[in-house]
C-alpha positions as CSV (number, residue, x, y, z in Angstrom):
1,X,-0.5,-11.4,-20.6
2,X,3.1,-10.7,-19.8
3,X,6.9,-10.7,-20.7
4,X,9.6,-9.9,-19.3
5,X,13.3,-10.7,-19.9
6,X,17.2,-9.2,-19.2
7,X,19.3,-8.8,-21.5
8,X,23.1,-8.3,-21.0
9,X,23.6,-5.3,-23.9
10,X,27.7,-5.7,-22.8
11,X,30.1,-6.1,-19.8
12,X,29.0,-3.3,-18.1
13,X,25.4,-3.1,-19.1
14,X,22.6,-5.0,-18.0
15,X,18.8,-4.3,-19.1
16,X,15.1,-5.3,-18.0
17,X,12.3,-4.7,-20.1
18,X,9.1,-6.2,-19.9
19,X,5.1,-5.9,-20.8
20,X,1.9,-6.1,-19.1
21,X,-1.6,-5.9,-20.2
22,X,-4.6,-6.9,-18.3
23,X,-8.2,-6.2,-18.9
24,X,-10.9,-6.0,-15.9
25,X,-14.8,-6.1,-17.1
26,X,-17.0,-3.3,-15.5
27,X,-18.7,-4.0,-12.7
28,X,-22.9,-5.0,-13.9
29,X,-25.9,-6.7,-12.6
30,X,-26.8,-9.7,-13.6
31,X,-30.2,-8.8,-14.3
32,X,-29.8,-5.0,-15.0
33,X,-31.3,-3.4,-12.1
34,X,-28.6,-1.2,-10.9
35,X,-29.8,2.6,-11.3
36,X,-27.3,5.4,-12.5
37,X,-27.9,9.3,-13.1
38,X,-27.8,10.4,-16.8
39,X,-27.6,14.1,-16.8
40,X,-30.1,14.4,-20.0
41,X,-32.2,11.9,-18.6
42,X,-32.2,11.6,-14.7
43,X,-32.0,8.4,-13.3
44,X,-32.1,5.3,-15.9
45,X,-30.3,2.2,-16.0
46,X,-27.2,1.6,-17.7
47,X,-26.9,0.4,-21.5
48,X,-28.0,-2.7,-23.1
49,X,-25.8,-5.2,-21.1
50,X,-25.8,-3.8,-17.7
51,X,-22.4,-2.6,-17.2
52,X,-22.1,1.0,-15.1
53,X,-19.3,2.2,-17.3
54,X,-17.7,1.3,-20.6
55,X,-14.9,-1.0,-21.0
56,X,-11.4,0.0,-20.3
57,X,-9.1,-2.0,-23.2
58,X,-6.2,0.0,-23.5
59,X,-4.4,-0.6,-20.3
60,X,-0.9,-1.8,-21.2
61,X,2.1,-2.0,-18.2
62,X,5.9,-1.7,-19.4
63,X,8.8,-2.2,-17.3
64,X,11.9,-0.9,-17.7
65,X,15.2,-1.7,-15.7
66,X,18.9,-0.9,-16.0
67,X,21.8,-1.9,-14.2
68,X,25.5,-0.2,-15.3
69,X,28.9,-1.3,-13.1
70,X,30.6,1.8,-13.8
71,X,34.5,0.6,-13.2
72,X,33.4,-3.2,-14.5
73,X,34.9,-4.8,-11.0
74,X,31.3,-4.9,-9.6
75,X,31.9,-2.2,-6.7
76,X,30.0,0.8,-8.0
77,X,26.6,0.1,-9.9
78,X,24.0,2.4,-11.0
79,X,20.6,1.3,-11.0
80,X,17.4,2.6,-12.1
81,X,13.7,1.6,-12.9
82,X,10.5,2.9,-14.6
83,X,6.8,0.6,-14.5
84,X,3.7,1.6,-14.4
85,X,1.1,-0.7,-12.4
86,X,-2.7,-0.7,-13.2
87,X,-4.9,-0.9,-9.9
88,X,-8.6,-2.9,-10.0
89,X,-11.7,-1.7,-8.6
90,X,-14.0,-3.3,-6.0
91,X,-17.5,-4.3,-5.4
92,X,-17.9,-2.5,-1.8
93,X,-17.3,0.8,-3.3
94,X,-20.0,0.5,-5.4
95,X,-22.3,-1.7,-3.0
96,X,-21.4,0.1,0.3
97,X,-23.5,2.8,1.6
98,X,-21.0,5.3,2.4
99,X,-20.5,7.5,4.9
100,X,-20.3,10.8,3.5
101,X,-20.5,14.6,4.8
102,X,-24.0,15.0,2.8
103,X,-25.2,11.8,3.6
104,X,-24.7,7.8,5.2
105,X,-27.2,5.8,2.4
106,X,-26.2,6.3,-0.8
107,X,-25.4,3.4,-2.8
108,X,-25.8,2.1,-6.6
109,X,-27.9,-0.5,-5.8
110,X,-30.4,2.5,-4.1
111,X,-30.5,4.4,-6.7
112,X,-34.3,4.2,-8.2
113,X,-34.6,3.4,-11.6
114,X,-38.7,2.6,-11.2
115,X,-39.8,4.8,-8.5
116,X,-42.9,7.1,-9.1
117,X,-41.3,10.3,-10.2
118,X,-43.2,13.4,-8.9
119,X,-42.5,16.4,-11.1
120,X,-44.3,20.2,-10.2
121,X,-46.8,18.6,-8.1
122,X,-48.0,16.4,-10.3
123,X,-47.6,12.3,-10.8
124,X,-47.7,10.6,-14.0
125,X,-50.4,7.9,-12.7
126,X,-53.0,10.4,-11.4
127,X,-56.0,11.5,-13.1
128,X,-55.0,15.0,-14.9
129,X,-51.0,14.6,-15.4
130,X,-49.8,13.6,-18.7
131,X,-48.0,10.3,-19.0
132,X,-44.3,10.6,-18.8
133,X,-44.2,13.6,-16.6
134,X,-41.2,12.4,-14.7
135,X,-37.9,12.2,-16.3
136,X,-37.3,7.8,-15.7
137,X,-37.7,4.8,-17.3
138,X,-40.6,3.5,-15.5
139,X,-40.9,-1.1,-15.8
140,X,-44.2,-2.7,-15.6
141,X,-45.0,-4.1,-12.4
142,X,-48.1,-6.8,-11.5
143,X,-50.2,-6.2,-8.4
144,X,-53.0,-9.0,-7.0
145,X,-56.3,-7.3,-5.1
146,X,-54.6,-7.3,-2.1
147,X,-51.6,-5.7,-2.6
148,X,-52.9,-2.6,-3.7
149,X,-53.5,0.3,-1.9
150,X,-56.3,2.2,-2.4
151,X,-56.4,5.2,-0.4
152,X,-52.8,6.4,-2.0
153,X,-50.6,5.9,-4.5
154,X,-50.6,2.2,-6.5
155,X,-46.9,2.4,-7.3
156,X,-44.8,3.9,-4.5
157,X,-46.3,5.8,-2.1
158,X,-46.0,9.5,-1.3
159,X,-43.5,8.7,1.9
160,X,-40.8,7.0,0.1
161,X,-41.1,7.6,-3.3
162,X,-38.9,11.1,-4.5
163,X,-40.3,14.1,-4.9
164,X,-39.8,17.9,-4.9
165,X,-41.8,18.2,-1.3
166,X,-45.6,19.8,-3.2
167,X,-48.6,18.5,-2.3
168,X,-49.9,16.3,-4.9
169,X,-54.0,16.6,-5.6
170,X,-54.9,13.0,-6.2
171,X,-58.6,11.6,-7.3
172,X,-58.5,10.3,-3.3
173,X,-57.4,13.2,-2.1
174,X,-54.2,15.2,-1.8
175,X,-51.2,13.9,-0.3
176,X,-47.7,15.9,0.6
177,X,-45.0,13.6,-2.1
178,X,-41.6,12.8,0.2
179,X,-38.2,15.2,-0.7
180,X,-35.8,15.3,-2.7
181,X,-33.9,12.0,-3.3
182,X,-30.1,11.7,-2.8
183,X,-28.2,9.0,-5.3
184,X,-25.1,7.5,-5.7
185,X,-24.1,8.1,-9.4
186,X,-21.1,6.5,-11.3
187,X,-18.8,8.3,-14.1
188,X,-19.9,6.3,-17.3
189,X,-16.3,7.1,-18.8
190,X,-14.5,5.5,-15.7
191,X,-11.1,4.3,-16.5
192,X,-8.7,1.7,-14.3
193,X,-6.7,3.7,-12.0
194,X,-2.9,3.5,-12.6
195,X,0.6,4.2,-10.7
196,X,3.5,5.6,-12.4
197,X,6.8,4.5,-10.7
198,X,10.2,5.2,-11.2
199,X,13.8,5.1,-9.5
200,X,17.1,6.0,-9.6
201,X,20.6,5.0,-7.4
202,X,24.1,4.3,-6.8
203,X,25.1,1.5,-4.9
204,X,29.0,1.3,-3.6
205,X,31.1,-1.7,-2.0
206,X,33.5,-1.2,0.9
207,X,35.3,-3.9,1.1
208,X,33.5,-8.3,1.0
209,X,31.1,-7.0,3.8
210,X,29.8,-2.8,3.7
211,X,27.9,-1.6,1.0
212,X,26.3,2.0,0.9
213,X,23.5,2.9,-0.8
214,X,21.8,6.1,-2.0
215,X,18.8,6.7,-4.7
216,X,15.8,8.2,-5.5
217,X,12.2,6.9,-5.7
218,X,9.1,8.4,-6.9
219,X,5.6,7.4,-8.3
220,X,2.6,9.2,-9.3
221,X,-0.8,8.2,-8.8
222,X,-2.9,9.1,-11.7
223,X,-6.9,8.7,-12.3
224,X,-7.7,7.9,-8.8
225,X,-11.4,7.0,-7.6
226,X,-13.1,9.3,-5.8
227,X,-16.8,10.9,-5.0
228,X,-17.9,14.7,-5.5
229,X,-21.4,15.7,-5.5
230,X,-22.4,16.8,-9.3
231,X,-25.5,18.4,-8.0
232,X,-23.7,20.7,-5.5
233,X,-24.5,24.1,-6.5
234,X,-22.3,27.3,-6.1
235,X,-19.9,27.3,-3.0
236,X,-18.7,31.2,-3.3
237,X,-22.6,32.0,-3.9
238,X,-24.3,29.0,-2.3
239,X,-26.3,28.7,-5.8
240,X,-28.7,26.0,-6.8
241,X,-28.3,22.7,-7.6
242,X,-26.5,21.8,-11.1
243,X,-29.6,20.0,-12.7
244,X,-32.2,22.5,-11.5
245,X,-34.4,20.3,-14.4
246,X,-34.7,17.1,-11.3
247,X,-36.4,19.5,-8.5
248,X,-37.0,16.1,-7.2
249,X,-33.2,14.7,-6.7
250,X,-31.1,16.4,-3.9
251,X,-27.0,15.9,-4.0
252,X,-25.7,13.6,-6.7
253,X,-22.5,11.4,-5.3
254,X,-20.7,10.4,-8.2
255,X,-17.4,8.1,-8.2
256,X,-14.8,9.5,-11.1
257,X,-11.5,9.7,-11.9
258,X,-10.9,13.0,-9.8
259,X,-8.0,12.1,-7.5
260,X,-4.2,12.0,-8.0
261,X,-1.4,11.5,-5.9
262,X,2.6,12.4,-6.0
263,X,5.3,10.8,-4.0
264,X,9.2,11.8,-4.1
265,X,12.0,10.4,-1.6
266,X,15.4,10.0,-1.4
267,X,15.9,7.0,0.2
268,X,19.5,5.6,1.5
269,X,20.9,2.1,3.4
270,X,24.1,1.0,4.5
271,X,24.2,-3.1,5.1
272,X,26.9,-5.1,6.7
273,X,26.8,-8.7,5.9
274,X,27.8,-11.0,8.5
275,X,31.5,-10.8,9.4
276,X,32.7,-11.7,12.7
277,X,29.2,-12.7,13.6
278,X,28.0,-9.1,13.4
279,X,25.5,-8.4,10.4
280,X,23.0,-5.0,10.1
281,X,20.6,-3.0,8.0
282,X,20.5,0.9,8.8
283,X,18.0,2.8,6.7
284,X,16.6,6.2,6.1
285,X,13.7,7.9,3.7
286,X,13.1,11.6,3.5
287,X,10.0,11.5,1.6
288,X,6.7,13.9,1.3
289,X,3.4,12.5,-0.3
290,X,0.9,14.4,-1.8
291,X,-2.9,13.6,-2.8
292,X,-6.6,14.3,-3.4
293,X,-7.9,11.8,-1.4
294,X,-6.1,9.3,0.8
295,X,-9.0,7.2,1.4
296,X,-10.3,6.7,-2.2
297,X,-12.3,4.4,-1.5
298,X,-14.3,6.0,1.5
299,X,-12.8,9.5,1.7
300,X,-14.9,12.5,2.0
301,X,-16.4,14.8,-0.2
302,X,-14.1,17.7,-1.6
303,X,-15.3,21.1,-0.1
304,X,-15.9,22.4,-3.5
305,X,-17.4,19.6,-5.9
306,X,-16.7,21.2,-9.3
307,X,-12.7,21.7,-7.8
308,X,-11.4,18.4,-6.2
309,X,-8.0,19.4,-7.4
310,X,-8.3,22.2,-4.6
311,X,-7.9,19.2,-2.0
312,X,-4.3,18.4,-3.3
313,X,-2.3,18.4,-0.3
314,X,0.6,16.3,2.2
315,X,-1.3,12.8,1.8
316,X,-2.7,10.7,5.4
317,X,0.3,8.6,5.1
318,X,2.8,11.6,4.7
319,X,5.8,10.9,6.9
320,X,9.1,12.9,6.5
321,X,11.6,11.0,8.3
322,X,11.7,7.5,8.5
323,X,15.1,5.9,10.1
324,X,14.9,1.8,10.4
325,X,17.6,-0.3,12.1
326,X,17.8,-4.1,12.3
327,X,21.0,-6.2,13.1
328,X,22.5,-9.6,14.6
329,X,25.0,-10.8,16.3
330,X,26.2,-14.6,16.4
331,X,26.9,-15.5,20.4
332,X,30.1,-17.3,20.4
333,X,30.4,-20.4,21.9
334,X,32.9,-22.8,23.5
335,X,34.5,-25.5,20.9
336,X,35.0,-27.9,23.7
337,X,34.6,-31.6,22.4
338,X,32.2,-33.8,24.4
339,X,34.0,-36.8,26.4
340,X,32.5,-40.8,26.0
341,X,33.2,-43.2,28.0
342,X,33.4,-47.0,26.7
343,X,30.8,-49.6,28.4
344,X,31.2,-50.4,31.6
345,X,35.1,-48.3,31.9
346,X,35.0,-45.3,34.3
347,X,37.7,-43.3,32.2
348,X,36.9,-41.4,29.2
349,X,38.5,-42.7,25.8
């Protein structure tokens, strides 16, 4: 939904105020087989209805604009503006196996959620262990005669299925389970990213044809995507892993709202509208921008996972000085009339 309108409040006052608000579902599976890590429960599908995070109602857009003429002939105007502008997310972040520091296949839809857990050595299907020894929500599956595999594991097998890397005594013999597995995890409180904007300026006429003008412009980006590793343990000490209670899951990759961003300018153009066939545009921003992340949606891992806030710095697109220049000029051209000649007369008329 969304309004906007001006309103002229007098002779010299002119305002522009308007209303957003949109509303995105999260991102789900049709059939619920997406995985996701639950720190209380280890890896488990999401929720009745399938959705990795909860809705996100509340995200409402205003816009507010003002334009004053400060000697009411129209030469000097002041101008300023405030909006803020929700972003969307997409399916590749989630769907992508991404190419991080720790790791190049991690993805949602790889995350297990009815692998054969292997807890201390021991598997919840072999003779001895107590059912439910690992930590997920393990589905019934069918197998025919010829499916199964006798000499190892029914479910899984010891080479793919995650594990904390112990040699598992089976009734067939014992078998060295596979390591540690690495997920993709999402934040289950994920919220739309948003962009706070705002501006303010001066613009002053010289004359029908030369107008300067000089303003600043800012925005903030707040509750950007990006990955850290939960799991990562101490930097400083190089300590263990944050969920010591899943020996059998390695780094955790979860996508939050960790990142921001900052941008501030002053920005100024002087523009001569055609006179004398002569017309230009002359330009320059002094800017610096500052984030997190520049590449949210396939940036690296922060250095220290339980501090992305140490990676604030100048952005990947930070340029100081930017000077533009565009102009034409109108040729002139000889007004000279053509000359016709009547049919069949050899001297113009």
């Amino acid at each position: 939904m969304y309004f906007q309108d001006d309103w002229r409040v007098g002779p010299k006052l002119t305002l522009n105020l308007g209303l957003r608000y949109s509303y995105v579902s999260p991102i789900k599976e049709v059939n619920n087989l997406w995985g996701n890590f639950d720190p209380a429960k280890g890896m488990v599908q999401p929720p009745a209805g399938g959705t990795l995070w909860s809705p996100d109602r509340k995200d409402f857009s205003p816009r507010v604009g003002f334009a004053y003429d400060i000697n009411g002939k129209g030469t000097t105007v002041v101008r300023g503006g405030f909006s803020i502008l929700y972003s969307t997310f997409t399916a590749v972040t989630f769907l992508n196996q991404n190419g991080f520091q720790n790791s190049t296949a991690v993805a949602v839809p790889a995350t297990p959620t009815a692998a054969q857990i292997q807890t201390g050595g021991c598997v919840n299907t072999v003779a001895g262990c107590p059912t439910g020894t690992g930590t997920i929500n393990l589905q019934s599956a069918a197998f025919t005669g010829s499916s199964l595999n006798w000499n190892g594991l029914v479910f899984g097998s010891p080479t793919t299925a995650c594990g904390d890397g112990k040699t598992i005594a089976g009734p067939l013999g014992s078998k060295k389970d596979a390591g540690p597995c690495n997920l993709m995890a999402v934040d289950p409180n994920l919220t739309t990213p948003y962009m706070t904007n705002w501006s303010l300026g001066i613009q002053h006429s010289f004359g029908s044809n030369l107008s300067l003008e000089v303003g600043y412009v800012g925005d903030h980006g707040s509750r950007l995507t990006g990955f850290r590793d939960i799991n990562q343990g101490n930097v400083a000490s190089g300590g263990a892993h944050q969920f010591p209670g899943f020996p059998y899951i390695n780094f955790i990759n979860q996508i939050s709202n960790d990142g921001r961003s900052n941008f501030n300018s002053l920005q100024a153009s002087l523009t001569k509208r055609v006179s004398h066939g002569l017309s230009f545009i002359a330009g320059y921003t002094y800017g610096h921008g500052l984030d997190t992340a520049s590449l949210n949606r396939t940036a690296y891992l922060p250095q220290d996972s339980s501090n992305p806030g140490a990676e604030y710095a100048s952005g990947d697109f930070d340029v100081r000085h930017r000077f533009t220049f565009t102009t034409s000029y109108s040729i002139p051209v000889s007004k000279v009339l053509p000359r016709c000649w009547k049919a069949g007369s050899s001297t113009p008329s």
